[in-house]
Every structure is written in structure tokens, then in C-alpha cells.
VOPAGU-2260 file (C-alpha; in pm, 1 decimal, decimal comma):
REM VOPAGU-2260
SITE   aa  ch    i         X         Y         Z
SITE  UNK   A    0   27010,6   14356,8   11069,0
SITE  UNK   A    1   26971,4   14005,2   11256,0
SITE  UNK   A    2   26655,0   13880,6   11016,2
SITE  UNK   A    3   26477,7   14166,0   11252,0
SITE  UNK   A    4   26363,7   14463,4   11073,6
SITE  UNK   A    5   26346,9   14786,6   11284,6
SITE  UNK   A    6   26090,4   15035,0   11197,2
SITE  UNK   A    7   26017,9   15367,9   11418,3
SITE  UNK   A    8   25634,8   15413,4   11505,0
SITE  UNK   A    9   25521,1   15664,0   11317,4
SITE  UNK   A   10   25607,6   15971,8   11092,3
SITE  UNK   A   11   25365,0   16278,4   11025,3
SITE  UNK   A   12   25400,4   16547,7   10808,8
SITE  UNK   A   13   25187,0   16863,6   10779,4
SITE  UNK   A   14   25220,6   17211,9   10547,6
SITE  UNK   A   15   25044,3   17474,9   10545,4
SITE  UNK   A   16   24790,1   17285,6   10775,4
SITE  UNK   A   17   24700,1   16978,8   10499,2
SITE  UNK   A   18   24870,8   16633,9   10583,9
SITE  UNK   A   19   25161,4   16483,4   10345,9
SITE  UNK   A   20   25193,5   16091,7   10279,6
SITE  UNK   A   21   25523,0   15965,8   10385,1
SITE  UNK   A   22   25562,6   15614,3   10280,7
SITE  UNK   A   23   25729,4   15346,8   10507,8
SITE  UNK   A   24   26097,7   15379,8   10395,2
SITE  UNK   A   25   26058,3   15766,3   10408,9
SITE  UNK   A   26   25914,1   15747,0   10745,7
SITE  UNK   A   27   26206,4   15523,6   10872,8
SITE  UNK   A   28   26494,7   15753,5   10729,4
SITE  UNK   A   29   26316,9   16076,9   10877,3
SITE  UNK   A   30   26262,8   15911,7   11187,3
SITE  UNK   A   31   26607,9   15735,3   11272,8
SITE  UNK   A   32   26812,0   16015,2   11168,7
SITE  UNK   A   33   26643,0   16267,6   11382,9
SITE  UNK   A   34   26614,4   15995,7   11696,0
SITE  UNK   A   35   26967,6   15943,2   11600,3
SITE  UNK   A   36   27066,3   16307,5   11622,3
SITE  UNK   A   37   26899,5   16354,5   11916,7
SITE  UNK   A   38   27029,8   16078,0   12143,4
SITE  UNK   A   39   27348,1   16194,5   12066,4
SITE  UNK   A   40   27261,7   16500,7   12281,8
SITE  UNK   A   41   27348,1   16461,5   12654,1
SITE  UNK   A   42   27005,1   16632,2   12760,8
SITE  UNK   A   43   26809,8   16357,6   12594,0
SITE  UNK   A   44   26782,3   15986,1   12670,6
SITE  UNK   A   45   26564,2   15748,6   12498,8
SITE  UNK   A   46   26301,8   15978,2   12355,1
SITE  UNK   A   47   25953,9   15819,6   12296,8
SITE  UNK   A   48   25726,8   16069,2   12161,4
SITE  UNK   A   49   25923,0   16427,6   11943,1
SITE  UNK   A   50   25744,1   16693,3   11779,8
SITE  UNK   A   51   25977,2   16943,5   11535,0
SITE  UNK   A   52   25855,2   17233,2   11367,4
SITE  UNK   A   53   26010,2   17409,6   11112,8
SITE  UNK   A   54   25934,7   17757,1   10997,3
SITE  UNK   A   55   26068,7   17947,7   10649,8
């Protein structure tokens, strides 16, 4: 990167109802790979705001 260090705006995680730390680096992986994955769909363009649940 160009001296300009991109971070995404925020990354939450909840289980079983109770919120889970996600430190900075975390939160940047999580969030660019799934904004990544996503823009590559043609029904999306330049998401702002995504909520993902996931159930076992």
C-alpha cells in the first residue's frame, strides 16, 4: 500500500448472544475477504453496511 493503510469500519462478532473481541488485524481480514467476495457478485456493488449469519 501507497504509505496509506486501509482498514474496513468495523467487525462484530456474537455467539450464542455474548459479544467476541476481534482485534484490528482480525477485523480487517474478516472484513476484506467477505467485501471482497461479495463485490465479485454481479448483484452487489459497493456494499456499505453487511450483516451474515451463520447457523450449525
Amino acid at each position: 500500500m501507497s504509505g496509506e493503510e486501509k482498514k474496513v469500519g468495523g467487525v462484530q462478532g456474537k455467539v450464542k448472544g455474548k459479544t467476541v473481541p476481534i482485534k484490528g488485524f482480525v477485523q480487517d481480514f474478516i472484513g476484506f475477504s467477505i467485501l471482497g467476495m461479495l463485490e465479485s457478485l454481479r448483484e452487489v456493488s459497493d456494499p456499505q453496511e453487511v450483516e451474515i449469519k451463520i447457523k450449525k
